[in-house]
N, C-alpha and C positions, 0 to 999 in steps of 0.2 A: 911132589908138592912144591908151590912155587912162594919161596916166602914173601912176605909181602912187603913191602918199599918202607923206607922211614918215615915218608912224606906221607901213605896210605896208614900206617899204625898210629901217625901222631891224629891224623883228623878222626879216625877208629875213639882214640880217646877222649876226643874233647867233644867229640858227638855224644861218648857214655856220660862225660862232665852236665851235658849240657841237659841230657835228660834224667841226671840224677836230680839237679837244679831244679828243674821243674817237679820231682817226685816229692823233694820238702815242701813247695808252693803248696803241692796236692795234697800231702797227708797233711801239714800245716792248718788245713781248713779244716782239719774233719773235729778233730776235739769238742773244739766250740758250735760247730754245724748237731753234732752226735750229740750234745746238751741237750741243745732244745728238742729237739726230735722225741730223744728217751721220756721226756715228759706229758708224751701221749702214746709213744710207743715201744711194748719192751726192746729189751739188749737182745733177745733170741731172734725176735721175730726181723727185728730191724737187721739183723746179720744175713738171714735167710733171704730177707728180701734186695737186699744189696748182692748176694751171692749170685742169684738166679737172674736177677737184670743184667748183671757182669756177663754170665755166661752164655745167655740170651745171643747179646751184643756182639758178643768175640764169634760164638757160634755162627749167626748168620753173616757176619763179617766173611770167615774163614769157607764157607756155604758158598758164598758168590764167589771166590775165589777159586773155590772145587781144591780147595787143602786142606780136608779135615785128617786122614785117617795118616797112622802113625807107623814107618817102615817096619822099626825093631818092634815088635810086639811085648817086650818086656818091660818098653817105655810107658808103657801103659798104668804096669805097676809102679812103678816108678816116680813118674806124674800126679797118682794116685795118693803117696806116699805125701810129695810135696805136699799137693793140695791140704792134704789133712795137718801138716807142719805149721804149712803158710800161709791155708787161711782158716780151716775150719777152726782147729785150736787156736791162730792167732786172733781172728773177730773174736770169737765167744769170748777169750779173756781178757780181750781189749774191750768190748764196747759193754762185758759184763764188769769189767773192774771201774770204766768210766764213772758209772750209773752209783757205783757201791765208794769210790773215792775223789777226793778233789782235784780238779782241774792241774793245780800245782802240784802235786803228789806226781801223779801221772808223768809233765812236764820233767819231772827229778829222774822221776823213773826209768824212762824209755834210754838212758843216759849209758846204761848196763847192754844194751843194744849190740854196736859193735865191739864191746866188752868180750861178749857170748859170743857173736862171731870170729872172732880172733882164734878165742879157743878153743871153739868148735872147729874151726877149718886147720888149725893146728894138729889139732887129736885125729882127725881123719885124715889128713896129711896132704889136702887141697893147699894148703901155707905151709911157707916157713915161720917162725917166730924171729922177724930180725928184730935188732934193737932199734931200726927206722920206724918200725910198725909200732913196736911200745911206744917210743917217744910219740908220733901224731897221735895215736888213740889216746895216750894222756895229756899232750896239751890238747887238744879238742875238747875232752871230756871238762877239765880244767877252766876251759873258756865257756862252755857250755853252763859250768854249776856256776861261776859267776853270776853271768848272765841272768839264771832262773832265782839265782839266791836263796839255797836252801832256808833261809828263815821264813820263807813264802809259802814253804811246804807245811803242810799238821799233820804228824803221824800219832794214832790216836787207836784204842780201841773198837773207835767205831768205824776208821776205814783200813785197819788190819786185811780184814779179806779181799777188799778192792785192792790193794796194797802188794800182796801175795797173786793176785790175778795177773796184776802187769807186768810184775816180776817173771811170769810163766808165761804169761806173752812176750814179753822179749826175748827169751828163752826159745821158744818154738820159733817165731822169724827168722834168728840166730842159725838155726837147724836148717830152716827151709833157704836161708841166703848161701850157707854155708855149704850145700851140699847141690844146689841146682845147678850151676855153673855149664856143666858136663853138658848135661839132659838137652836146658835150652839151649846151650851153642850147635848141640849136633839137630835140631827139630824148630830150632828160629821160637823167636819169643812168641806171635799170634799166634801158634798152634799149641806151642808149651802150656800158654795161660789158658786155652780155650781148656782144653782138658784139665789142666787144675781146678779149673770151677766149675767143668761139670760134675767131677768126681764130688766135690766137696757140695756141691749142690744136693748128691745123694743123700748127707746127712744131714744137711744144713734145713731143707724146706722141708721135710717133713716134722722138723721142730720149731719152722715157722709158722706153719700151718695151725700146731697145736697152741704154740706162746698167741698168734692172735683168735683164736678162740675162745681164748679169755677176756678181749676186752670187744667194746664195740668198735667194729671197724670202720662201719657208716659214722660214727662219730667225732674220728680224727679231721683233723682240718685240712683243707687242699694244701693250705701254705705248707703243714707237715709231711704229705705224700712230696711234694716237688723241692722240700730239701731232700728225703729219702733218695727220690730221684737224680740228683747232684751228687749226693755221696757215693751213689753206683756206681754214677757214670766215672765223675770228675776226682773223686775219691777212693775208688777201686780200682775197675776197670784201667784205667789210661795209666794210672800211678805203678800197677801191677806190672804193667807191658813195658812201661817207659826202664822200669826196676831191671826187668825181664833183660832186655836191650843190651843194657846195661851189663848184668851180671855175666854174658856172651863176650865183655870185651876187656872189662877190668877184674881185678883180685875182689873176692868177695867182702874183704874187709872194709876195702874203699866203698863199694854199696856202703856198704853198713856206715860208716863213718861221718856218711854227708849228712846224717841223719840230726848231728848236729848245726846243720844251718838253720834246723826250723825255729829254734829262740831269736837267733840274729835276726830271720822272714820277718814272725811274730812282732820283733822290737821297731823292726825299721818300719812296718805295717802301720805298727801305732802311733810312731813319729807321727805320719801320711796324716791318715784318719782322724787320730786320738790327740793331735798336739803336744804328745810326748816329746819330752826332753833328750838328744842322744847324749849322755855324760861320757867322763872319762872314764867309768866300770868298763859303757858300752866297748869303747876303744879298744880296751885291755882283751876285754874277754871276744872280740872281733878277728883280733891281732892270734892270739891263739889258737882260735877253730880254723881258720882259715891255715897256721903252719901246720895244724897237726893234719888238716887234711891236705897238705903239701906232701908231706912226708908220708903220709901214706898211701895217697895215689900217685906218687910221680912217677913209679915204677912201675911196669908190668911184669910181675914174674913166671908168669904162663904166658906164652902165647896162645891166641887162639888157632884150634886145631885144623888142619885141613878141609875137614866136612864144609861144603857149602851151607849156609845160613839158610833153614827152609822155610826164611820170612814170606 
């Protein structure tokens, strides 16, 4: 095996930087996109139909390319595994806890993220626990609660369950970031994703099928099918692969860890748009996410493995 250049590993990373960047942009939008949508269509149905667009998409992608099928055959399982980690359990109790707690809740929530990752890739022994990694994960974290201002959150008896959903969704991604690293470096990220969602399609649509049998379907509005349609595409799909990419090149923490630029996105967004003011909270809690996620991507502790990338 021929190692690869410093010049070749440093652009390896800031190509993973660059599409982690973009994966906040993408999940960034879905929160508030997944609002309006849940208010003509359920959390089940709305998973299921985002699943099966996703897998659609990757699938005839991968189709014209003539790369669907998988060398190892135990990858299968494997894939399989993810899938149910990282998206079936992760939708259901993301876009069921959305529906069931507050916007801000959620925002607080998702914070525990690369929390769970850390110590999940710890316990399986994907990481080390250095003390560089605690330090970014807490000031990130740090800069992150600033930013959201737990006083913005309401934990309450009525969004308890929502509350506990998120919680287990960050949990399962944590699992699913934490442990694919392997899988996608040796089978390249568009065949990895393609098979995670068709696996998870398996359970996913047949509980979409039944969640909109419940309502009228001729009823929902075009505008609500073509955000649906954005959150597949623009919010699944791309985010999942860009993820995917990614987790092929860096520590799985650092995935995890960008996860706090989506408040910074959010704020500067509203600057844009909204006329919002950036203060010096902004500044502080800026100054923070950005060293914690210094310190904990600056390193790569794996290299990636010989296998060529079967993008």
């Amino acid at each position: 095996m021929i190692p690869k250049s410093d010049e070749s590993e440093k652009r390896s990373g800031y190509e993973a930087i660059a599409a982690l960047i973009c994966v906040q942009l993408l999940f960034g939008s879905l929160p508030v996109i997944a609002k309006v949508v849940l208010t003509e269509v359920p959390a089940v149905a709305l998973v299921g139909v985002r699943v099966v667009i996703a897998a659609l998409i990757l699938f005839a992608f991968q189709a014209y390319r003539k790369r669907i099928w998988l060398q190892n055959r135990k990858d299968y399982l494997r894939l399989a595994i993810l899938g149910f980690f990282g998206v079936v359990l992760n939708q259901l109790l993301f876009i069921g806890g959305l529906s069931l707690t507050k916007a801000s809740n959620v925002s607080l929530l998702v914070i525990t993220i690369p929390i769970f990752t850390l110590l999940v890739s710890t316990v399986i022994g994907t990481e080390r626990l250095s003390p560089a990694k605690i330090a970014g994960v807490g000031l990130a974290a740090a800069g992150a609660i600033i930013l959201i201002d737990p006083a913005n959150a309401s934990f309450s008896s009525t969004t308890t369950i929502g509350d506990l959903m998120i919680i287990l969704n960050s949990l399962a991604f944590s699992i699913y970031v934490a442990t694919s690293k392997e899988i996608v470096t040796r089978n390249g990220a568009f065949r990895s994703m393609m098979w995670v969602f068709i696996f998870s399609s398996i359970i996913c649509v047949p509980l979409a099928i039944y969640s909109l049998s419940t309502i009228s379907v001729t009823g929902v509005s075009s505008q609500t099918w073509t955000l649906v349609l954005y959150i597949s595409v623009f919010a699944t799909a791309l985010p999942y692969l860009l993820n995917a990419f990614a987790i092929a090149r860096v520590s799985p923490t650092a995935v995890a860890v960008f996860i706090y630029l989506q408040p910074l996105i959010g704020f500067i967004l509203a600057s844009i748009f909204l006329d919002e003011v950036i203060d010096f909270r902004f500044v502080v809690a800026s100054c923070l996410v950005f060293a914690g996620v210094y310190l904990t991507a600056r390193r790569r502790e794996s290299k990636v493995s010989g296998t060529t990338l079967a993008n």
